[in-house]
BAGUSE-262902 format. One record per atom (N, C-alpha, C): x, y negated, z negated; residue in one letter. Coordinates in steps of 0.2 Angstrom, whole numbers, plus 5000, padded with zeros to 4 digits. Atoms other than C-alpha are relative to their C-alpha. Layout:
BEGIN
XYZa/...
// end
This chain:
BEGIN
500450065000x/500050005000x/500449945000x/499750065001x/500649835005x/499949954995x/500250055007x/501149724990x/500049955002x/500050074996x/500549524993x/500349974996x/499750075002x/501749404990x/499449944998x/500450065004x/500949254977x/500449955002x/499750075003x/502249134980x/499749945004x/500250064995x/501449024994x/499549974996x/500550035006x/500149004980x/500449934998x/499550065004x/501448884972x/500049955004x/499950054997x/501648784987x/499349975002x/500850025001x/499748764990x/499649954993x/500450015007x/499348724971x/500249925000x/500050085001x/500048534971x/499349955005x/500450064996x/498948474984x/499050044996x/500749975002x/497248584977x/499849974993x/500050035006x/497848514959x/499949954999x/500250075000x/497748324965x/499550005002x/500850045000x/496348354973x/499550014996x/500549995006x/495448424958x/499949934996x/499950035005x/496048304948x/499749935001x/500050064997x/495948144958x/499350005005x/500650014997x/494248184969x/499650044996x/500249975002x/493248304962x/499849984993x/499950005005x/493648284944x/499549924999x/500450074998x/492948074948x/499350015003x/500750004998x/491448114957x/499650054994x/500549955006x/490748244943x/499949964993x/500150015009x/491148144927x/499549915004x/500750044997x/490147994939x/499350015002x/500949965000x/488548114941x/499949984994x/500050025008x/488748124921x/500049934997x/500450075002x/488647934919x/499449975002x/500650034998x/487247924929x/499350014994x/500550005004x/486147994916x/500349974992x/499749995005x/487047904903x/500049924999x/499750065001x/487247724895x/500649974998x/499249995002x/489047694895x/500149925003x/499850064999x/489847504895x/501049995000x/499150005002x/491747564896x/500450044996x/499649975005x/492247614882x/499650054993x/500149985004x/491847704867x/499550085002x/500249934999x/490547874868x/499550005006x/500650004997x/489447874883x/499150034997x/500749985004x/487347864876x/499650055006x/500649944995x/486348024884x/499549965002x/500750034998x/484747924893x/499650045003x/500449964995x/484248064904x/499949975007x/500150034994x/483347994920x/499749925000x/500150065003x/483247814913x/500349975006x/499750044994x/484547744926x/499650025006x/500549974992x/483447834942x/499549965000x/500750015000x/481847774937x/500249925001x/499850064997x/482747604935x/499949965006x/499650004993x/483647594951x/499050005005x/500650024997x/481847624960x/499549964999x/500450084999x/481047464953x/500449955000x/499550055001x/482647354952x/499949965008x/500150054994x/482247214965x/500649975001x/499550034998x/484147164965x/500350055002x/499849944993x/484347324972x/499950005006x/500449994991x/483147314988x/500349934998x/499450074996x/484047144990x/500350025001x/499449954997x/485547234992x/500250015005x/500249954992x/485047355003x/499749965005x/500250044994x/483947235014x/500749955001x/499350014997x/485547125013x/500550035005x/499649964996x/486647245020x/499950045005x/500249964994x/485547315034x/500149955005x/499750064997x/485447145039x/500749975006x/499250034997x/487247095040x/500450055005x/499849954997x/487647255045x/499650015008x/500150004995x/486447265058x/499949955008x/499650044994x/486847115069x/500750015001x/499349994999x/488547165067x/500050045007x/499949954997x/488347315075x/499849995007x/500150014993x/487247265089x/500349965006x/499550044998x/488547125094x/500550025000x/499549954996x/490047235095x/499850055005x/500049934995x/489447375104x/499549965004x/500150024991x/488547265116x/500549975003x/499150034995x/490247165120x/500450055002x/499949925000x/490947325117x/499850045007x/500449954993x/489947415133x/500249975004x/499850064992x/490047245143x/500750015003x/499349994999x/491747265142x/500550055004x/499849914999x/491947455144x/499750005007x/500549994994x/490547415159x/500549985005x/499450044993x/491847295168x/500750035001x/499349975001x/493447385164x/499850085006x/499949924998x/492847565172x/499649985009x/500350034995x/491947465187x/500450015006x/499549994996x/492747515202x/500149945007x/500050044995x/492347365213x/500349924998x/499650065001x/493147225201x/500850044999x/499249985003x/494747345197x/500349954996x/499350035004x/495347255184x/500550034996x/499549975003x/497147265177x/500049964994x/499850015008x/497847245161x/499950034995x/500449975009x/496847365149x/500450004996x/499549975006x/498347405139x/500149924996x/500050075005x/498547205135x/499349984997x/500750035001x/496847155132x/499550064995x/499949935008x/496747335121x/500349944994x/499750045007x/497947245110x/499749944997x/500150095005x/497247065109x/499250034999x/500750005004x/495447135106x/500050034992x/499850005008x/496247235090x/500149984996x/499950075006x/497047115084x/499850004994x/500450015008x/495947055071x/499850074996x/500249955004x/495647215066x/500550004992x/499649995005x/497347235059x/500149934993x/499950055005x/497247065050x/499750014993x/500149985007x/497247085030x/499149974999x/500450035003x/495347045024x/500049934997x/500250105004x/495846905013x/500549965004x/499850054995x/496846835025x/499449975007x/500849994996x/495046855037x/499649934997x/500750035004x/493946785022x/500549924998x/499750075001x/495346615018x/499849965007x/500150054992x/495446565038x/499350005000x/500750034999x/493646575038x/499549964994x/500050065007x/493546475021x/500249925002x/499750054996x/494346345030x/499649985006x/500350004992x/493646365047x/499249974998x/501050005001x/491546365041x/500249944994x/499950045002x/492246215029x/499249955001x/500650045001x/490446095026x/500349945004x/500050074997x/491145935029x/500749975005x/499550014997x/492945945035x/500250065004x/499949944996x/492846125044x/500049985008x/499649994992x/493646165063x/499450015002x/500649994997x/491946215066x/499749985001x/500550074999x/490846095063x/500349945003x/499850074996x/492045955069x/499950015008x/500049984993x/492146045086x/499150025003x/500750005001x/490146065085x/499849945003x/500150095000x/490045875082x/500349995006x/499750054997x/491245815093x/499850035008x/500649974994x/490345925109x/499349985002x/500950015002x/488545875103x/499750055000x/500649965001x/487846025100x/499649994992x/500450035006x/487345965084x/500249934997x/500050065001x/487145805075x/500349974994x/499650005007x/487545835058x/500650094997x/499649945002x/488845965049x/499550074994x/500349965003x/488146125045x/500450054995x/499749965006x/488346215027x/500150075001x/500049934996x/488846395036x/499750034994x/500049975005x/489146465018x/499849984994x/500750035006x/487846375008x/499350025000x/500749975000x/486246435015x/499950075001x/500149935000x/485546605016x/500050045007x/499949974992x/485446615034x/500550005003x/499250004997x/487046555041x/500250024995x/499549985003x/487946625028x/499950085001x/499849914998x/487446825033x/500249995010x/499750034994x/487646745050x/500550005001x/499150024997x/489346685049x/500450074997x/499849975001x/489746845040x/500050075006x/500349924997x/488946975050x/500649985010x/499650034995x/490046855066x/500850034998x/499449985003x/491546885057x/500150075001x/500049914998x/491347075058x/500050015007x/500049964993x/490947095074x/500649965004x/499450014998x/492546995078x/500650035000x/499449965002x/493447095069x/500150065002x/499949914998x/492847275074x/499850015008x/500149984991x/492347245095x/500550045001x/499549994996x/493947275099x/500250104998x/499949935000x/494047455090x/499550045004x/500649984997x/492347485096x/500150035008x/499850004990x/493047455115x/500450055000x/499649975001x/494447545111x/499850095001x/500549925001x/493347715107x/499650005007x/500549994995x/492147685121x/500349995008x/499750004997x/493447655133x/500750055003x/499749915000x/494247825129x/499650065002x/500549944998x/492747905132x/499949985009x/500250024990x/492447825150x/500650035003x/499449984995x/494247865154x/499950095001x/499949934998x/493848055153x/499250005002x/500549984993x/492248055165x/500449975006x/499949984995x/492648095180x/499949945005x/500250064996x/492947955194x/499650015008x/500249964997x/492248075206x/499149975000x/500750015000x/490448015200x/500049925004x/500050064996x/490947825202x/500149995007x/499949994992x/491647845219x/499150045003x/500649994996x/489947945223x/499549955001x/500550045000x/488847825218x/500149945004x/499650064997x/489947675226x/499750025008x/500249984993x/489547775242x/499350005001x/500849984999x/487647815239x/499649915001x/500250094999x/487547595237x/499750014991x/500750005006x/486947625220x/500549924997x/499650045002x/487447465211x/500149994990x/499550015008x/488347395193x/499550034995x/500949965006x/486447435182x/500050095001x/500149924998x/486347595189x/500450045000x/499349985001x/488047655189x/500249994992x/499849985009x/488147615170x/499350024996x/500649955008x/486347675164x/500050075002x/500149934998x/486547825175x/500550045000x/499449955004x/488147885172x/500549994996x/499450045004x/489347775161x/499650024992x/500550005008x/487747785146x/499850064999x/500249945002x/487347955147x/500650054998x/499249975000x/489148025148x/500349974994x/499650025008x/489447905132x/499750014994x/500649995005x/487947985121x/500650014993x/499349955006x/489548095110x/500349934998x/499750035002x/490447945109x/499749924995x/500550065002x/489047805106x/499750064994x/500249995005x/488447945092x/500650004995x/499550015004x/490247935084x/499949934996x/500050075002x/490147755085x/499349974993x/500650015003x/488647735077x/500050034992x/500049985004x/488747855063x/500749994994x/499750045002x/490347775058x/499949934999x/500250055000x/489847605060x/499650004995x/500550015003x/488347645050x/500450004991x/499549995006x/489647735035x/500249914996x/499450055003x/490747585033x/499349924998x/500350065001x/489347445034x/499650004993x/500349995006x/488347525021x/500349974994x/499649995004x/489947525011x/500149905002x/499650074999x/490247325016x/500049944992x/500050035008x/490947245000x/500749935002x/499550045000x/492647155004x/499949925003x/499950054994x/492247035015x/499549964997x/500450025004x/490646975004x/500249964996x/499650015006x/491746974989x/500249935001x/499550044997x/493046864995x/499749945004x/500150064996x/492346725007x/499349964994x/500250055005x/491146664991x/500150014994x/499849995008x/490946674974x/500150074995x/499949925004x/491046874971x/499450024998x/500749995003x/489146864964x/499549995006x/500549974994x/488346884982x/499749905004x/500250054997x/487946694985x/500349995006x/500450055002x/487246584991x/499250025000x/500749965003x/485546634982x/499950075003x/499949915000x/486146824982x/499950035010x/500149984992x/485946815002x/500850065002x/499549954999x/487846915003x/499950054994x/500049955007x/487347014987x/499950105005x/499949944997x/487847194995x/499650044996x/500049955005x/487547344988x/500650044998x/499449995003x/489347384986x/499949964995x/500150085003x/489547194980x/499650014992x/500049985006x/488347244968x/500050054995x/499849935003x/488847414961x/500749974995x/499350055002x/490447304958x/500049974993x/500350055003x/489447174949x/499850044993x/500349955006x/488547294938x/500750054996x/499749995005x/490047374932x/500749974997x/499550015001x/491447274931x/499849914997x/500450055003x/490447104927x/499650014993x/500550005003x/489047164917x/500350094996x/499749945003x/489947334911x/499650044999x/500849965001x/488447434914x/500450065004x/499749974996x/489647574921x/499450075001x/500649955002x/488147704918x/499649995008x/500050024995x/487147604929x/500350005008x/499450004995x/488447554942x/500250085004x/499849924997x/488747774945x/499149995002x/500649994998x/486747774948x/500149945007x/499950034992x/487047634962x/500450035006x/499449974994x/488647724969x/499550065000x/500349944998x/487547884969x/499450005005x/500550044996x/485947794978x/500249995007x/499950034993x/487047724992x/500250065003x/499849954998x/487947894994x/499450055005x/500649984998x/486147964997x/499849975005x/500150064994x/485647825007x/500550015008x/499650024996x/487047825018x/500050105001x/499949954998x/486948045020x/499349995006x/500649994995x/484948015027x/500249975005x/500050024993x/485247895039x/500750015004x/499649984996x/486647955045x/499950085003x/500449934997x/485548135047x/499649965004x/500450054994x/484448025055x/500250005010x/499850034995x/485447945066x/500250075004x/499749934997x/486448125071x/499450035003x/500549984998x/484748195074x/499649985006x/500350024994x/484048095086x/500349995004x/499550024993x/485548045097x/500150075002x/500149934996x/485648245099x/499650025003x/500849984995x/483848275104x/500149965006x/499950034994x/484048125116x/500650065006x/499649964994x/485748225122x/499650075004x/500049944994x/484948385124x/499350015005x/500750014997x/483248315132x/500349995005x/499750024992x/484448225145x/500450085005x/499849944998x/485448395147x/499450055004x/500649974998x/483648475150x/499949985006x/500450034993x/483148355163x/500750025006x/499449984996x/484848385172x/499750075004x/
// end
């Protein structure tokens, strides 16, 4: 009978024992405050389903969340539609344009730039009375007097939700413009022939051949927007203003435990968003497949 060597055990066991230690061990002992009143320190108070029941009438929660849909959802339909226009013109076979590989770069760009370097330039920039923006406003005439971007509730998810989609187009394009590079130029070239024109050529075979890729983008996009905290944070006062308009539901997960030390609490919002953020991204996965294999059927 062949004897098994244990010792490969030994080289496996550091990476298993950090992740016990560091993921696992954290998300369990944050189940266990959920049912618990705990402010930091001293013995966590058993409540039972006390924080649940909460969490379902807490109106500074459904702020939050409709915050966050918000910001997140113009973000989103603003990159990935420059993002397609983009992809639409670059795979276009009748303007051949050059330069992908530069124009890759300068749309990244802002990705890699530091958040709080992001949230100060645009602290500056959206500036009420001496801001770059408003003077170039003014001095054009599209408006009369200087607008408070990040004083009122509207332009201030506005100018945030702008900011994002400045920052993530370019990775957006980037993804969608890897998926176009692997169909086949074989279809482009036929259609070129059959006269079909730019509309047609991209609803008919640039948007169905990008269904995998546009459902990546999306279940992604939706992950990180849910999770939108840094940028909130840092471009106002860290408490969600102006009149809780930036109030996240990271933002306030934050608020609630590191503010208000309700750490009990705070594990019941991280647990709520987690849930949140599993359905709709069932959701979403569910329905961009049906469509793909309705389209595959009609084929």
């Amino acid at each position: 009978m062949k004897k098994l060597d244990y010792k490969g055990y030994f080289f496996v066991a550091p990476f298993f024992l950090v992740f016990l230690v560091f993921n696992i061990y954290p998300v369990l002992l944050t189940f266990y405050y959920t049912f618990t009143k705990y402010e930091g320190y001293g013995t966590p108070e058993f409540i039972g389903l006390e924080n649940y029941q909460r969490i379902l009438t807490d109106k500074f929660f459904l702020e939050a969340f409709i915050n966050t849909w918000k910001i997140w959802g113009l973000n989103f339909f603003l990159q990935l539609g420059i993002a397609l226009l983009l992809a639409a013109l670059f795979s276009d076979l009748r303007f051949r344009m050059k330069g992908l590989g530069f124009f890759r770069a300068v749309f990244y760009l802002p990705n890699i730039i530091t958040i709080s370097s992001v949230a100060i330039l645009f602290n500056i920039m959206l500036e009420w009375h001496h801001g770059s923006v408003n003077q170039l406003l003014l001095k054009i005439g599209l408006i009369s007097e200087p607008i408070n971007w990040l004083g009122q509730p509207f332009t201030a998810q506005l100018s945030v939700s702008l900011i994002l989609t400045w920052m993530w187009f370019g990775y957006t394009f980037i993804v969608l413009m890897a998926g176009v590079s692997g169909i086949s130029k074989e279809y482009y070239e036929a259609a070129l022939i059959d006269g079909a024109n730019r509309w047609q050529t991209f609803t008919k075979i640039t948007l169905p051949l990008l269904k995998p890729i546009l459902l990546y983008v999306m279940i992604t996009s939706l992950i990180g927007g849910l999770q939108l905290f840094d940028l909130p944070m840092l471009i106002t006062d860290g408490l969600g203003q102006p009149e809780g308009s930036l109030n996240t539901m990271v933002l306030y997960l934050y608020n609630q435990a590191f503010n208000y030390n309700n750490y009990g609490y705070a594990a019941t919002v991280a647990y709520a968003l987690f849930i949140i953020t599993v359905v709709f991204s069932a959701i979403t996965f569910k329905s961009m497949y049906r469509d793909a294999k309705a389209t595959k059927r009609g084929k």
